[in-house]
C-alpha positions in Angstrom: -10.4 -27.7 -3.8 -10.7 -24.2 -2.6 -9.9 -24.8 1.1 -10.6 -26.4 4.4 -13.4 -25.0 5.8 -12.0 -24.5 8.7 -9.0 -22.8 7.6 -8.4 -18.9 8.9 -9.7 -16.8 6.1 -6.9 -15.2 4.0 -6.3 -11.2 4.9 -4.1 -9.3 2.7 -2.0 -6.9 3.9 -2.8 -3.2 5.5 -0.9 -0.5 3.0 1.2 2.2 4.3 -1.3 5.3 5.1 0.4 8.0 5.1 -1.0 11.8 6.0 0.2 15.0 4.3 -0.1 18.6 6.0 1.3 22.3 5.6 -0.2 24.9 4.4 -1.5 25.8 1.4 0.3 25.5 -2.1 3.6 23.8 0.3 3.6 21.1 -2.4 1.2 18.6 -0.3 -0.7 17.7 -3.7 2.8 17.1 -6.0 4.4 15.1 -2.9 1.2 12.8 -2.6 0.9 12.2 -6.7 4.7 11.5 -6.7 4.1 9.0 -3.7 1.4 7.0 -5.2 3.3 6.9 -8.9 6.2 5.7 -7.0 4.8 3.3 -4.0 1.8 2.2 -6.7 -0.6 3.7 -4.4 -4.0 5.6 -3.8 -4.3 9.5 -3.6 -7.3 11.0 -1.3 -7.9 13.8 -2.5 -9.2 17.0 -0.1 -12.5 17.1 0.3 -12.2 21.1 1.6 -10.6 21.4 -2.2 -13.5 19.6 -3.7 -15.8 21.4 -1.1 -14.5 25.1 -2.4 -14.9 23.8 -6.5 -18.6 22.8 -6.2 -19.5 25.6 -4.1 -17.2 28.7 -5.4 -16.5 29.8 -1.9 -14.7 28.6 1.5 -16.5 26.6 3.9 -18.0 28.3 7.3 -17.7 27.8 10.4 -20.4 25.2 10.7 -19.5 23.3 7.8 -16.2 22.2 8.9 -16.7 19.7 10.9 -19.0 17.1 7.9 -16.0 18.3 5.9 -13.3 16.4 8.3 -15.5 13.8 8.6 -15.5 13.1 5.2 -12.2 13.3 4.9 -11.9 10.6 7.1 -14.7 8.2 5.3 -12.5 9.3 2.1 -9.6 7.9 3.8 -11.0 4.8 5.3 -12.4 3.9 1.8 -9.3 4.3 -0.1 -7.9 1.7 2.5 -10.4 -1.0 1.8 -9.6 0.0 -1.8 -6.3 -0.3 -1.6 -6.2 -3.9 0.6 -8.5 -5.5 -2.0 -6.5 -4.1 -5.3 -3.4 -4.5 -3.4 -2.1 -1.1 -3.3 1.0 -0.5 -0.9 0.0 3.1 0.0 -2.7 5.2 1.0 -1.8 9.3 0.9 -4.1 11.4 2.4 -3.8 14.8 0.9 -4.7 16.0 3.4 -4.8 14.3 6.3 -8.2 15.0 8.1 -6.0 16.9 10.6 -5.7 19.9 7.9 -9.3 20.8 8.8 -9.2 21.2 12.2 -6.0 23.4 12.0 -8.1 25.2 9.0 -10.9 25.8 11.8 -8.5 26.9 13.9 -6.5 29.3 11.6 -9.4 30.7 9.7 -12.5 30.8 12.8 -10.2 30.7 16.3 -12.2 27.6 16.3 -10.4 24.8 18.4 -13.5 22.5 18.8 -12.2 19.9 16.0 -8.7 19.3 17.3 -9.9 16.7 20.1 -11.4 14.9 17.2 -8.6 15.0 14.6 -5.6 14.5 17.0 -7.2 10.8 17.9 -7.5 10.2 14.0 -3.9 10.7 14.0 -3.7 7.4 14.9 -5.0 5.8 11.1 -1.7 7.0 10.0 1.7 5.0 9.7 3.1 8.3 9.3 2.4 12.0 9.4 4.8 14.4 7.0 4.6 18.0 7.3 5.2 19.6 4.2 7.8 22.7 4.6 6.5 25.9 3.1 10.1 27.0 1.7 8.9 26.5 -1.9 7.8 29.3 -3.9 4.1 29.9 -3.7 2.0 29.2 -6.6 -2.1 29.3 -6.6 -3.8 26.3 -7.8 -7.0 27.7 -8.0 -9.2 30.3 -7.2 -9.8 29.7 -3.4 -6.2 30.6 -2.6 -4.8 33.4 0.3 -1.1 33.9 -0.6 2.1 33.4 1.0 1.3 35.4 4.3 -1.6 33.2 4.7 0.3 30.2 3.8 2.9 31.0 6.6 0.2 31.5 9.3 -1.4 28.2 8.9 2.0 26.7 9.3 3.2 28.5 12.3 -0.5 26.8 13.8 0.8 23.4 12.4 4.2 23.7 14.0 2.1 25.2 17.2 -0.2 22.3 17.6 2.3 20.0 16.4 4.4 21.2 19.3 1.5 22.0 22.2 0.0 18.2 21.4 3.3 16.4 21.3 2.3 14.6 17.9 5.2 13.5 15.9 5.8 14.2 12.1 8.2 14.0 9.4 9.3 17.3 8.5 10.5 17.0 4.9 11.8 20.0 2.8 13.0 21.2 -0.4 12.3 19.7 -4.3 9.5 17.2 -4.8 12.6 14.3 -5.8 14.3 15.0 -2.2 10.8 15.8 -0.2 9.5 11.7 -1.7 13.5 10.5 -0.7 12.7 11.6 2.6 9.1 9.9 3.2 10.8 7.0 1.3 13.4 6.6 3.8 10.4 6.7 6.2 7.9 4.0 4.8 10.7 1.7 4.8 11.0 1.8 8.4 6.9 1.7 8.1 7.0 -1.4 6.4 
């Protein structure tokens, strides 16, 4: 027998979603693949990264926007993903947020931050990755430390200005995944 008919379907359990920011090269990507070798998980990649490979150039102005949005979709889907092949963690890498402080940063372009602030709430937690780490390019779409420091200080700005909470977590990639550790416990 496979079960009552009226019995309450069976729903598995919701993973841990967790959403990476900082700036560029602050060790976003190494936390999230550490994360989802540790917590058996799924990494999102960015689609801005994957945006920059196929095209060979940054994104405009006008482009932004579809980009987040995919993001999001990226993020939803890896959800589903992870409830049907029972994965205990989603990482966004990174979270949809990253765009609209991108747009900011880069255009002086606020118009997303509405938007991504009341995405904020898909995520169990939010961890800000500290840019104390030497800077190392990844590819060839990358500005360099100075740049790297600017987008944080609008992180820590909007972070601040919006009242939105996140984990701060610093130093090696072993300490930075002991730190969101400590914090998906109290997630689960």
């Amino acid at each position: 027998m496979v079960g009552k008919p009226d019995a309450e379907p069976r729903t598995e359990p919701r993973p841990i979603v967790v959403g990476l920011v900082g700036g560029e090269c602050s060790g976003k990507t190494t936390l999230a693949r550490a994360l989802v070798a540790e917590f058996d998980g799924i990494h999102v990649r960015e689609k801005l990264r994957d945006f920059v490979d196929e095209h060979a150039r940054p994104p405009r102005k006008d482009e932004q926007y579809q980009l987040m949005l995919d993001q999001e979709t990226a993020e939803a889907g890896a959800v589903l993903d992870a409830v049907s092949l029972r994965k205990r963690l989603v990482v966004g890498d990174p979270a949809a947020f990253m765009t609209a402080i991108y747009s900011i940063a880069y255009y002086n372009d606020p118009s997303l931050l509405d938007h991504a602030v009341e995405h904020l709430v898909t995520y169990d937690a939010l961890v800000w990755c500290d840019v104390a780490i030497p800077w190392e390019a990844d590819g060839a779409q990358r500005d360099g430390p100075i740049e790297r420091d600017r987008v944080d200080a609008v992180i820590a700005a909007t972070l601040r200005d919006r009242s939105i909470s996140a984990q701060h977590v610093a130093g090696g990639v072993d300490l930075r995944v002991e730190q969101v550790r400590d914090m998906i416990g109290q997630c689960s």
